[in-house]
C-alpha positions as CSV (number, residue, x, y, z in Angstrom):
1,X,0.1,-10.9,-18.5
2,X,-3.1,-9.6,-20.3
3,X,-3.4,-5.4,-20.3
4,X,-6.5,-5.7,-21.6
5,X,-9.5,-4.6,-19.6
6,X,-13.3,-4.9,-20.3
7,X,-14.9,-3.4,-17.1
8,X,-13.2,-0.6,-16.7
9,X,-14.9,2.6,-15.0
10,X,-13.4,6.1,-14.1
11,X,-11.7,6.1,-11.2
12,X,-12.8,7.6,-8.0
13,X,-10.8,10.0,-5.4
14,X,-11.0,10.7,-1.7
15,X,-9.6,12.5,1.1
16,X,-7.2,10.1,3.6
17,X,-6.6,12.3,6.6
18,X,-3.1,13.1,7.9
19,X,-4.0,11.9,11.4
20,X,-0.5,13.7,12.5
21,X,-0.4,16.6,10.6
22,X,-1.7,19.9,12.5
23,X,-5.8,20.7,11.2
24,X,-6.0,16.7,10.0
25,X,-5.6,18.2,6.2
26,X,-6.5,15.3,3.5
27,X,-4.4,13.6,1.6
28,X,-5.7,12.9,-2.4
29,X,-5.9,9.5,-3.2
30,X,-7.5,8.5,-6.4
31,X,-8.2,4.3,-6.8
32,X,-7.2,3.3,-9.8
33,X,-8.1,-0.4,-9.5
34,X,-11.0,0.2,-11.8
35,X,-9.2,2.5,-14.6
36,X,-8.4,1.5,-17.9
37,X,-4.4,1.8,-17.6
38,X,-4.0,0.2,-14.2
39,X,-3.2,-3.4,-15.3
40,X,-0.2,-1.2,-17.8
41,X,0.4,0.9,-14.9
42,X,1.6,-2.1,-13.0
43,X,3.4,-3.8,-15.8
44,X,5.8,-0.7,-16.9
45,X,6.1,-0.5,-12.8
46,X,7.2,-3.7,-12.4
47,X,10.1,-3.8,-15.2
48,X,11.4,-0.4,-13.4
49,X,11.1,-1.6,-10.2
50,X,13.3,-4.9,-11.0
51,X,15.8,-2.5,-12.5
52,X,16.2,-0.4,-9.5
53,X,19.4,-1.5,-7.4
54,X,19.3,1.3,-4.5
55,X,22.4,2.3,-2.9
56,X,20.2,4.7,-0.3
57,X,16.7,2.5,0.5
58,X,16.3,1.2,3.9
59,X,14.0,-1.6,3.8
60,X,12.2,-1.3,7.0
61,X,13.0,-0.2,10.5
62,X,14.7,-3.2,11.8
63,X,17.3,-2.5,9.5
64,X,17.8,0.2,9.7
65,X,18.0,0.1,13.5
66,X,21.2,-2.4,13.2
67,X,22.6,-0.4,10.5
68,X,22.3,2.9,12.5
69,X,23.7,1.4,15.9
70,X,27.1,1.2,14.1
71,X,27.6,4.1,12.9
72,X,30.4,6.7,14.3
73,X,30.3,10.1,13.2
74,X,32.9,12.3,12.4
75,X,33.2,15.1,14.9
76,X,31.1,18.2,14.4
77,X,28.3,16.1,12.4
78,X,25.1,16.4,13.0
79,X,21.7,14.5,12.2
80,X,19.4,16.7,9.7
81,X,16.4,14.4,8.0
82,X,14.3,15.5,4.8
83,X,10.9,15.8,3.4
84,X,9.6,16.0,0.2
85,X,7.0,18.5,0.1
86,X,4.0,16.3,-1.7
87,X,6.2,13.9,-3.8
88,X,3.6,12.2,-6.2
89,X,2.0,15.1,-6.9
90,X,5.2,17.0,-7.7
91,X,6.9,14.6,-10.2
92,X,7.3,16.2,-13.5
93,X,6.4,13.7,-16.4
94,X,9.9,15.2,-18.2
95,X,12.0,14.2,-15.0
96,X,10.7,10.8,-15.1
97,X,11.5,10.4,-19.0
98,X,14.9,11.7,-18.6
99,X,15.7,9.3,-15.7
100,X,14.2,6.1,-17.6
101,X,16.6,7.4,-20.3
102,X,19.2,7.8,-17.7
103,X,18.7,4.0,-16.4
104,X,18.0,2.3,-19.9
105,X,21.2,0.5,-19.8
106,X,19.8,-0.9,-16.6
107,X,16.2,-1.5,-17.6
108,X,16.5,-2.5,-21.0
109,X,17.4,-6.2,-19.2
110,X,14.2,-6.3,-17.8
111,X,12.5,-6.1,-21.0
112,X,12.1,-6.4,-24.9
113,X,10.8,-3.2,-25.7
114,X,12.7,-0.7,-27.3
115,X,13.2,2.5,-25.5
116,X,10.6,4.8,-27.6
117,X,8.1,2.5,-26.9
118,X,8.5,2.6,-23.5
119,X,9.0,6.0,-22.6
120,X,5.4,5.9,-24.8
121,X,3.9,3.6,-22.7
122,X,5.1,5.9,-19.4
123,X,4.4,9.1,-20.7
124,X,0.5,7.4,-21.4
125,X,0.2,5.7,-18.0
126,X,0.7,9.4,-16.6
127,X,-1.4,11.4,-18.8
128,X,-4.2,9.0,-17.6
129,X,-4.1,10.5,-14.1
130,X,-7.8,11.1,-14.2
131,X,-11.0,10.6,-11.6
132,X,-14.7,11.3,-10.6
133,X,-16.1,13.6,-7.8
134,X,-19.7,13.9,-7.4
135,X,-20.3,13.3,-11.2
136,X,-17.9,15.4,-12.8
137,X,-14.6,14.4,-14.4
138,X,-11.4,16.1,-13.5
139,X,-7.5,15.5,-15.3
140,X,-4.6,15.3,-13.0
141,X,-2.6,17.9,-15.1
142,X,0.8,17.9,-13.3
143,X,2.2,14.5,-11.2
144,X,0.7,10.9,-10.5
145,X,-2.0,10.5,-8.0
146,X,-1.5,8.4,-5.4
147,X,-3.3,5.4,-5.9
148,X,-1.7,4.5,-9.2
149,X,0.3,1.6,-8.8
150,X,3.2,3.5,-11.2
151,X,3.0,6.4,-8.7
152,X,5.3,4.4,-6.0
153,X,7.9,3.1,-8.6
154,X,8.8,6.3,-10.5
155,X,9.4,8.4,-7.2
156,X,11.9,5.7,-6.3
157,X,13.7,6.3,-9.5
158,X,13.2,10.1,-9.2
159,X,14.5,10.0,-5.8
160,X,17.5,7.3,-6.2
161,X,18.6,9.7,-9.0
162,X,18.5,12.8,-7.1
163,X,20.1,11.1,-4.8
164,X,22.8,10.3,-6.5
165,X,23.4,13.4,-8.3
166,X,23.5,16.0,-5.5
167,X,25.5,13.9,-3.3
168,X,28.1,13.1,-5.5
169,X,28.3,17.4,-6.4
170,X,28.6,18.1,-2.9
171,X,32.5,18.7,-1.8
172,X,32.4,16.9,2.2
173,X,31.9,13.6,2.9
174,X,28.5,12.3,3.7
175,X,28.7,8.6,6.0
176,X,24.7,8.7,6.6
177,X,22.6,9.1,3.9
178,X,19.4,7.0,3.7
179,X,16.0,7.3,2.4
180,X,12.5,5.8,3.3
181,X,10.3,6.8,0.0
182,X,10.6,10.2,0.6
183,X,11.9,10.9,4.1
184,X,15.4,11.1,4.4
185,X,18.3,11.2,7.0
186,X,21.7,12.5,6.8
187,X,25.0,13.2,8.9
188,X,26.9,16.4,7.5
189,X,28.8,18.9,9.6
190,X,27.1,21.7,11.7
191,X,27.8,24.2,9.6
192,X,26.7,22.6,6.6
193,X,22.8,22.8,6.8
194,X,21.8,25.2,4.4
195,X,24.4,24.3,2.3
196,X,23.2,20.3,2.0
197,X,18.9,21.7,2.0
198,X,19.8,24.6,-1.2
199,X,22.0,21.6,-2.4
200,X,18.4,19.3,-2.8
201,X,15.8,22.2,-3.3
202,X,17.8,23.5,-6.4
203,X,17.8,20.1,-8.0
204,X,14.2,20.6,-9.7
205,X,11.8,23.5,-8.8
206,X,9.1,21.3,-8.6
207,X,10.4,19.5,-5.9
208,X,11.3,20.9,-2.9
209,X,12.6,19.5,0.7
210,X,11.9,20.6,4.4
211,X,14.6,20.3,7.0
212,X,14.3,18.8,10.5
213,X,17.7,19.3,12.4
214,X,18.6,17.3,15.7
215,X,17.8,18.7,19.0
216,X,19.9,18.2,22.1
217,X,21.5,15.4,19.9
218,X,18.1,13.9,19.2
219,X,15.9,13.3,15.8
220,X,12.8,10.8,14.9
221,X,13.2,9.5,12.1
222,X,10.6,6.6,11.2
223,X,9.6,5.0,15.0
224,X,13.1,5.4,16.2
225,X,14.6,8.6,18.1
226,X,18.1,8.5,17.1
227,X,20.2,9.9,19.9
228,X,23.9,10.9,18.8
229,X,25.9,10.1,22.2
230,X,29.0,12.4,23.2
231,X,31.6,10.2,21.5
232,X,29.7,10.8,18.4
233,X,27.9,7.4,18.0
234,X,24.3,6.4,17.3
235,X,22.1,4.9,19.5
236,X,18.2,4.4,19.6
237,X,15.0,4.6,21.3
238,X,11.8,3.1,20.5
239,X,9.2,6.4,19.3
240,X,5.8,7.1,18.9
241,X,4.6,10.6,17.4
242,X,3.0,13.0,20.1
243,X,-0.3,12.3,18.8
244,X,-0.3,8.6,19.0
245,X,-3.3,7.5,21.6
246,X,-1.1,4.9,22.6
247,X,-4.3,2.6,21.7
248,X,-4.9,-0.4,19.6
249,X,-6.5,-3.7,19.8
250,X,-8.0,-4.3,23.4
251,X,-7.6,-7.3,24.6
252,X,-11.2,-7.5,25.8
253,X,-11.9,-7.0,22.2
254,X,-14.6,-9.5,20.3
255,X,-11.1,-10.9,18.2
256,X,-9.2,-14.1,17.8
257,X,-6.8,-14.5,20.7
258,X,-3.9,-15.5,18.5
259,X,-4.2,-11.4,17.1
260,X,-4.5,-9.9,20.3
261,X,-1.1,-12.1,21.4
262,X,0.6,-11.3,18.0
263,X,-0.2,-7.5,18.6
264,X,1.4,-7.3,21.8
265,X,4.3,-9.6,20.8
266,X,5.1,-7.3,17.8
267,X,5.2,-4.2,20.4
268,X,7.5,-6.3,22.4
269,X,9.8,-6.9,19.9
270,X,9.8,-3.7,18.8
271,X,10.1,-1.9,21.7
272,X,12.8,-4.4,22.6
273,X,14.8,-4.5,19.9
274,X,14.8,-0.2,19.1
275,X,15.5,0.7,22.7
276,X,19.4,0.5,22.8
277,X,20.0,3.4,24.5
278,X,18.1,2.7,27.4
279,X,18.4,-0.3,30.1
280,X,16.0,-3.1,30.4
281,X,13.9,-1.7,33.4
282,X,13.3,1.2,31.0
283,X,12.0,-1.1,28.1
284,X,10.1,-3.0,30.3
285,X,8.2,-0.3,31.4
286,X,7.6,1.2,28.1
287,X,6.1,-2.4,27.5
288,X,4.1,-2.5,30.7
289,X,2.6,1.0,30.0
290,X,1.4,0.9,26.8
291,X,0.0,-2.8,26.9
292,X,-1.8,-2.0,30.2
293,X,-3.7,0.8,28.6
294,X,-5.1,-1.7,26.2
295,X,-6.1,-4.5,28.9
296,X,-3.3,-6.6,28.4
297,X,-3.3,-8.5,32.0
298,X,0.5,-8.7,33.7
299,X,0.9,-12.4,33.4
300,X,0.3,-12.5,29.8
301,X,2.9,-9.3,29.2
302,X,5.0,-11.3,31.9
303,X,4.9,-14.3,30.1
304,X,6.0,-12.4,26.4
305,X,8.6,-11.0,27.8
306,X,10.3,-13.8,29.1
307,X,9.7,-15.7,25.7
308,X,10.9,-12.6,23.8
309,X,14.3,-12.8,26.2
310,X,14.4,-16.1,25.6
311,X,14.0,-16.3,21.9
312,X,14.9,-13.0,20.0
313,X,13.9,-13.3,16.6
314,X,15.6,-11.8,13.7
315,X,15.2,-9.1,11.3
316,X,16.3,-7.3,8.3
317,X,19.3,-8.5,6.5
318,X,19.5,-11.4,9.0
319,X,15.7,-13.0,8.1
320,X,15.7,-16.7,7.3
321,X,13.9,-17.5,4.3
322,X,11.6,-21.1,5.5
323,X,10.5,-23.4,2.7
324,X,6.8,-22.3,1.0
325,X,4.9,-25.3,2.0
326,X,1.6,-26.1,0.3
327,X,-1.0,-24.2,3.0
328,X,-4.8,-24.0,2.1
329,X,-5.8,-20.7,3.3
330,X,-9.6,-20.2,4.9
331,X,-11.0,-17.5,6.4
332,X,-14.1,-18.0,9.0
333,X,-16.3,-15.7,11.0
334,X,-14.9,-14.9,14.3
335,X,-16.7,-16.3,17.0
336,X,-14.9,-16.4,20.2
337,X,-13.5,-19.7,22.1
338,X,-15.5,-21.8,19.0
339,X,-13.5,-20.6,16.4
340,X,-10.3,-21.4,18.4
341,X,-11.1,-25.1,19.1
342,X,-12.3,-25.3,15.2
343,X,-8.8,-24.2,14.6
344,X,-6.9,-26.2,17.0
345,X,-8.7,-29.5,15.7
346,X,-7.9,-28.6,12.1
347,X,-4.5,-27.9,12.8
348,X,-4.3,-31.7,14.1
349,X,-5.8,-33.4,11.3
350,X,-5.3,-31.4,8.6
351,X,-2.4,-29.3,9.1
352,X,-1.7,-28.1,5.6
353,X,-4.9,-25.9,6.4
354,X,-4.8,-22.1,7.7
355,X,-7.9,-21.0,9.4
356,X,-7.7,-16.6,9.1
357,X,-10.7,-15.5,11.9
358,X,-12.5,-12.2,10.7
359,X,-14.8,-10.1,12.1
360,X,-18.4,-9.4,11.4
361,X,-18.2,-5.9,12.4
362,X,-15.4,-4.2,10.9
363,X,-14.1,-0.1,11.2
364,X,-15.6,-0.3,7.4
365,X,-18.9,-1.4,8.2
366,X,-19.1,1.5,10.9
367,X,-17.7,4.2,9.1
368,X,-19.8,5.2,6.0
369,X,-17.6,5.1,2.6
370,X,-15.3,8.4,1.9
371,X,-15.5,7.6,-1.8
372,X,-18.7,9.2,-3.2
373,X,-21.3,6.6,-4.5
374,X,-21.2,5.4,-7.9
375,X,-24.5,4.4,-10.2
376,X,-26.2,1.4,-9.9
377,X,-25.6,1.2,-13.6
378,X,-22.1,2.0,-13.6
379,X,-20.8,-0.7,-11.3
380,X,-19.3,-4.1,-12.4
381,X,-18.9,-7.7,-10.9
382,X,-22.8,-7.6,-9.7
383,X,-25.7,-10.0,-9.5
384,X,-29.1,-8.5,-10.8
385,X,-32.4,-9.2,-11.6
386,X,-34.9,-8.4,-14.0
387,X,-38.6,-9.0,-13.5
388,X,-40.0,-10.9,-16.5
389,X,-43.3,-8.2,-17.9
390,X,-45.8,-10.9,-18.8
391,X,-44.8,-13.8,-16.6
392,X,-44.5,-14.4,-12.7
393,X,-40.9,-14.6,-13.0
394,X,-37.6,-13.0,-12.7
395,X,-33.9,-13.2,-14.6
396,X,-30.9,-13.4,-12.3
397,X,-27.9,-13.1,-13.8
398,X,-24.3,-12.4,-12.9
399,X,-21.4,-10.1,-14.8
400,X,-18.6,-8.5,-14.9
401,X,-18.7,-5.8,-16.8
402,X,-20.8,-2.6,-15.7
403,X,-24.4,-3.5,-15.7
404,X,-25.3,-1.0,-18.1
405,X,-23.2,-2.7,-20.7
406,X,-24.9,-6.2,-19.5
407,X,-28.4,-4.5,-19.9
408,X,-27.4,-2.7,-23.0
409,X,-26.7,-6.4,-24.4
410,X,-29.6,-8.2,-23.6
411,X,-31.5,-5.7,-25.4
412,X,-29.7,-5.6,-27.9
413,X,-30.1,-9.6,-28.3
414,X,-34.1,-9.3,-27.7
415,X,-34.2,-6.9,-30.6
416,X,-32.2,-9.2,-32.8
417,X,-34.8,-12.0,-31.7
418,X,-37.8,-9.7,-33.1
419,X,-36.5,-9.3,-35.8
420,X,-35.7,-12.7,-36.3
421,X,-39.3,-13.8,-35.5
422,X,-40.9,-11.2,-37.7
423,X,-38.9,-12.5,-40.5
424,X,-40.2,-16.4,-39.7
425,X,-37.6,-17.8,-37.8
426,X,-38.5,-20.2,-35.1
427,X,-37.2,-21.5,-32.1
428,X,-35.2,-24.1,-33.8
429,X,-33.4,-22.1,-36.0
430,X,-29.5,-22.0,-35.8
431,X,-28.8,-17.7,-35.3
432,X,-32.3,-17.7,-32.7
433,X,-30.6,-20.4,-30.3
434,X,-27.3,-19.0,-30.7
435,X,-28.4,-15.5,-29.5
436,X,-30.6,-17.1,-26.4
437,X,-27.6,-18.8,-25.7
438,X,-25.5,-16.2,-25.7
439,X,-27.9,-14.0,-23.6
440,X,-27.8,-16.4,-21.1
441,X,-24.2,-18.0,-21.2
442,X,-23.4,-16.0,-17.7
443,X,-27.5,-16.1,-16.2
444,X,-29.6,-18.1,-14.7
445,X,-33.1,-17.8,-14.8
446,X,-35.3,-18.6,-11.4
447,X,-38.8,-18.4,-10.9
448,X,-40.2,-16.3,-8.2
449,X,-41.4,-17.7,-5.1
């Protein structure tokens, strides 16, 4: 893997909004695609990552759905789940270095490098949290932004050893104790509430939980509502937050059939397979009302159903893993019944090739860009033009570096010509047609219409 970059430019933030948080506030997130540490970012991420073996991550809610549905509680426990306040920007660099330290033995397989040089290259990944805004440069003096592909990886260790240290120094059992990044869910006893949140909010002042306790035996905790039933078992209910419109894609929507029928086979299936405290005339109308808000006519929800009944797939720790075959992915513009039968007669002749419809008009091309613009000069992987002074022509050339790099050279390489020339060179000599060439090794040159 090469760490080097050569078109690298500061990286930009913006405001994501919290869509269910009260007063929509923003949430930072800084792209770091285009910074100079990214490409190490992701490969001191990666050897961490391979060296985390989690006793608490749930993998997604599938899983976590069959996993929950056996569970018995002990009498008097209760549900309680946990939130770190602001994770990524709350990670002290120190914590991270002493839990590398802590996991060397473990990490150290993953890698030849020694362990100073490593905690090196962390500490540098973090101390180049910087960004943009509006011109001016700002440092990211405490945490990782999110954005930074390190960010995601060293909260999981953070977490997994938090974890793991304040559950083993508290005194009662604990039979649930799961995380999702940085939500969590626990069973302790009733009485043991403030007990199990001082228990987490004293393991680092920096980072500190809220507590959401069950009520009436009922918690969400990703989109399930776990519902703890008299005889202290867990059951669960398919759950959507109170400000979920209920909409997505409309099935008189200008989109490719096939993603209209996967959308409203994956709420099927998810509706289906979460809803186990609830009988089947319930789940179906759970189906029935949320489809029918988007258009979805009854046949086609009739006709899922029944398939869905008929052939329930399966997920988390029961997923088959099919044979990669050779596919040929293409993507093609999106236009109604003609892209289907384009599709259909590929399929039939050539069915090693994918065709991915996409649409013209995307929520992207609508909504004008949250980041705020960056200078013509500063942006990289473009196609420009220069008008020639003298002649009815134009330069067109192609880079990927920042164009006032690309600029910067070819002046640099006209200059070198002049000189060249005043000193007698021609158009033959060696240096002259190494310079042209290399001023044009990535242009072509067009004349205008």
């Amino acid at each position: 893997m090469s760490l080097k970059t050569y078109t690298a430019t500061a990286p930009r933030i913006y405001g994501a909004p919290k869509a269910h948080k009260e007063g929509l506030p923003l949430r930072p997130v800084v792209a770091c695609m285009t910074s100079p540490s990214y490409k190490l970012s992701k490969y001191v991420g990666a050897i961490i990552q391979k060296s985390l073996n989690s006793n608490f991550n749930i993998e997604d809610s599938f899983s976590f759905c069959e996993y929950i549905n056996n569970v018995q509680l002990p009498p008097d426990y209760i549900l309680i789940s946990l939130d770190v306040v602001s994770l990524f920007t709350c990670i002290p660099k120190e914590l991270v270095l002493h839990d590398i330290i802590m996991h060397w033995e473990e990490i150290q397989k993953h890698t030849n490098i020694n362990l100073d040089l490593f905690l090196e290259m962390t500490e540098f990944c973090i101390n180049c949290s910087y960004f943009q805004f509006k011109g001016q440069f700002y440092q990211q003096v405490f945490g990782t932004a999110m954005g930074n592909p390190l960010s995601p990886v060293i909260a999981d260790l953070v977490m997994e050893t938090l974890m793991d240290g304040v559950t083993r120094n508290i005194t009662f059992p604990i039979p649930v104790v799961k995380k999702y990044v940085d939500d969590l869910i626990l069973a302790i006893p009733n009485e043991e509430i403030e007990t199990v949140k001082n228990a987490f909010n004293h393991y680092h002042e920096k980072i500190q939980f809220t507590v959401e306790v069950e009520r009436d035996g009922r918690i969400p905790y990703l989109d399930l509502l776990l519902v703890r039933k008299p005889d202290q078992s867990i059951k669960t209910e398919w759950y959507s937050k109170s400000i979920a419109s209920g909409r997505f894609l409309n099935y008189h929507s200008a989109h490719n059939m096939s993603l209209k029928v996967n959308v409203a086979k994956n709420l099927i299936k998810r509706v289906s397979t979460f809803s186990t405290n609830v009988d089947e005339d319930t789940i179906k109308r759970i189906i029935y009302t949320q489809l029918r808000q988007n258009d979805y006519p009854k046949s086609l929800i009739n006709r899922l159903i029944n398939r869905q009944r008929e052939h329930p797939s399966t997920q988390g720790s029961h997923k088959t893993v099919e044979p990669e075959n050779e596919k040929q992915y293409r993507s093609m513009v999106n236009i109604g019944a003609l892209t289907t039968k384009i599709q259909k007669t590929l399929k039939t002749d050539y069915p090693e090739v994918v065709i991915c419809p996409k649409q013209r008009r995307t929520v992207k091309s609508i909504i004008p860009g949250v980041k705020d613009k960056l200078e013509i000069n500063q942006r990289s992987n473009v196609i420009y033009k220069i008008p020639c002074g003298d002649y009815e022509s134009s330069y067109v050339g192609m880079t990927s570096c920042r164009l006032k790099d690309r600029i910067s050279g070819h002046r640099s390489t006209i200059n070198k010509l002049r000189e060249l020339r005043e000193e007698g060179k021609d158009e033959t000599d060696y240096e002259m047609a190494r310079l042209r060439k290399n001023c044009i090794n990535r242009s072509q040159h067009y004349e205008q219409p």
